[in-house]
N, C-alpha and C positions, 0 to 999 in steps of 0.2 A: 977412242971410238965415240961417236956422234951418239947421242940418244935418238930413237925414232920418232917421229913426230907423230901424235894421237890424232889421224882423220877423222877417228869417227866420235872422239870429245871434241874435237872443230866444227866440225859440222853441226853438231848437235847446238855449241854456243852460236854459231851463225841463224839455226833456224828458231833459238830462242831470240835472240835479237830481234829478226822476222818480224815474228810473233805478237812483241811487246810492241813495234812499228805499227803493225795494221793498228792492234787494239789501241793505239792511241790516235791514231788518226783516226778512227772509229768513232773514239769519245768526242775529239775537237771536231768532227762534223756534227755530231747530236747537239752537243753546245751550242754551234753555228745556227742550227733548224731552230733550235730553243729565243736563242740569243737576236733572232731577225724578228721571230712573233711567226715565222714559219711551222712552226708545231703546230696553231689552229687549223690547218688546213689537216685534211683528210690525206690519207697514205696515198693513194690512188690519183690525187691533184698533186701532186708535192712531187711523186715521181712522175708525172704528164708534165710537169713544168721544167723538171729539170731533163727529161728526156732531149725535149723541143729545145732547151740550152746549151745542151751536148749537141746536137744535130745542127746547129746552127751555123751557118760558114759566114754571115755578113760581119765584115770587121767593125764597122760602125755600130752595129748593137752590141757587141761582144765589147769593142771600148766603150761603149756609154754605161754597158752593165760595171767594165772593171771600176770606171772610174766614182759611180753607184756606192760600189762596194767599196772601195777604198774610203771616199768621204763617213760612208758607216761607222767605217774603223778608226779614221780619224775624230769622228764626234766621240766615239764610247772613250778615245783615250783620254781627251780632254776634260770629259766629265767624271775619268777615276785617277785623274793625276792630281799630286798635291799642285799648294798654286806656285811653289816656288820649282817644281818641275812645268808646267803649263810657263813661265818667262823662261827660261831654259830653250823654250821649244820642245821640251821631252817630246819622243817618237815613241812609238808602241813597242812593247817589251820582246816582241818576235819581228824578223825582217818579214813580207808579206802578207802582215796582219795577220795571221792566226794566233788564238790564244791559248797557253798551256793550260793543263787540265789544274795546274796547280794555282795558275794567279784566281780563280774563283771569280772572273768577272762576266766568265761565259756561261756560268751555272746557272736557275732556276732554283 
């Protein structure tokens, strides 16, 4: 006979999983705001600006912002890569630029 399967110690590991997802996307945006010089601005600018960002439909500003942001990403990796990864070409340590809470290059 089968043993039954614990739903509700599943579910429970599923909404800690969750959990731990938000809060670190959570961090990797703070780093992000930190990490741009985005912090100086005032709460009340910061979300008006990314409001207007989210609401935004023209694809040409939306590619001019990604490509923005990617070149960002690409200068911070060049300036914390050793130089024998910078001739390698080394790419940044996450696919899509973002940085883990753990490499420390997004901190403050």
């Amino acid at each position: 006979m089968r043993k039954p399967r614990d739903f509700d110690a599943e579910l429970k590991s599923l909404e800690d999983k969750a959990r731990d997802l938000k809060a670190r996307k959570v961090q990797q945006l703070g780093e992000l705001v930190i990490s741009t010089g985005a912090d100086a601005l005032g709460a009340d600018e910061l979300a008006g600006a990314l409001i207007v960002m989210a609401e935004t439909r023209d694809a040409g500003k939306r590619e001019a912002w990604a490509k923005r942001g990617a070149a960002f990403f690409q200068g911070r990796s060049r300036r914390t890569a050793s130089p024998s990864d910078r001739d390698a070409g080394g790419a940044p340590s996450q696919p899509g630029g973002t940085q883990s809470a753990s490499s420390g290059t997004g901190a403050a």
